[in-house]
Steps between C-alpha positions, in 0.01 A plus 500: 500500500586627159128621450518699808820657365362542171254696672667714700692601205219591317343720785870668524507570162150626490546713751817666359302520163252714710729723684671569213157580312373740812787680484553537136120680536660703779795631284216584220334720739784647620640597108119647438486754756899612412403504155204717566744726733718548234259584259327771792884615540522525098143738500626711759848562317331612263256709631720631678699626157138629400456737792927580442473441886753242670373514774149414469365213633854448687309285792280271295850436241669433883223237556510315174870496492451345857195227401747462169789389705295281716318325232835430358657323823208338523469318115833405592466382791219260403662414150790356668249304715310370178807386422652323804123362690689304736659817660335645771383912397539733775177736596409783307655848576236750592377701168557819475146743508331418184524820232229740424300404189592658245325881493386502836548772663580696199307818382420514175623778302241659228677681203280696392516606065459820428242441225303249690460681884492292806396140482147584690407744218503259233137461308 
């Protein structure tokens, strides 16, 4: 009797041991991609300062402010459930589209020198 409850104590504990380890990788994944929004957000301020334009690239800043936000709920979401294993984790919300990568869709501007010409006519 007392084996069979030592036992089932162990496979309890195990198995709160491995929730709590799944969802401590989920909360990882989920602080990756909002770190690498903010960072996206971060070039885009900036470029956006370079150009002396505040409005460019208004939709993809929309998008990563979005994915930022979502990332966010979501690391929190499954930190808290890293935490508490025994708790039961409601279902995912559905993501939000996932941004642009970064200079897609973006023409390239070619400033040209005076003292060099275009970049084609370069020896």
């Amino acid at each position: 009797m007392i084996a069979v409850a030592l036992a089932a104590l162990m496979a309890g504990g195990y198995t709160l041991w491995h929730r709590s380890t799944v969802f401590a990788a989920k909360a990882r994944e989920h602080l990756d991609r909002r770190f690498e929004h903010q960072t996206n957000l971060l070039d885009i301020t900036y470029t956006r300062r370079w150009l002396r334009d505040p409005n460019a690239f208004e939709a993809e800043r929309v998008m990563l402010e979005r994915s930022k936000q979502y990332e966010d709920g979501m690391y929190h979401k499954y930190r808290r459930a890293m935490f508490f294993p025994w708790l039961p984790v409601d279902l995912d919300s559905v993501a939000p589209p996932e941004p642009p990568e970064p200079g897609r869709g973006v023409k390239v501007l070619h400033i040209v020198h005076p003292g060099l010409g275009a970049p084609d006519s370069r020896p």
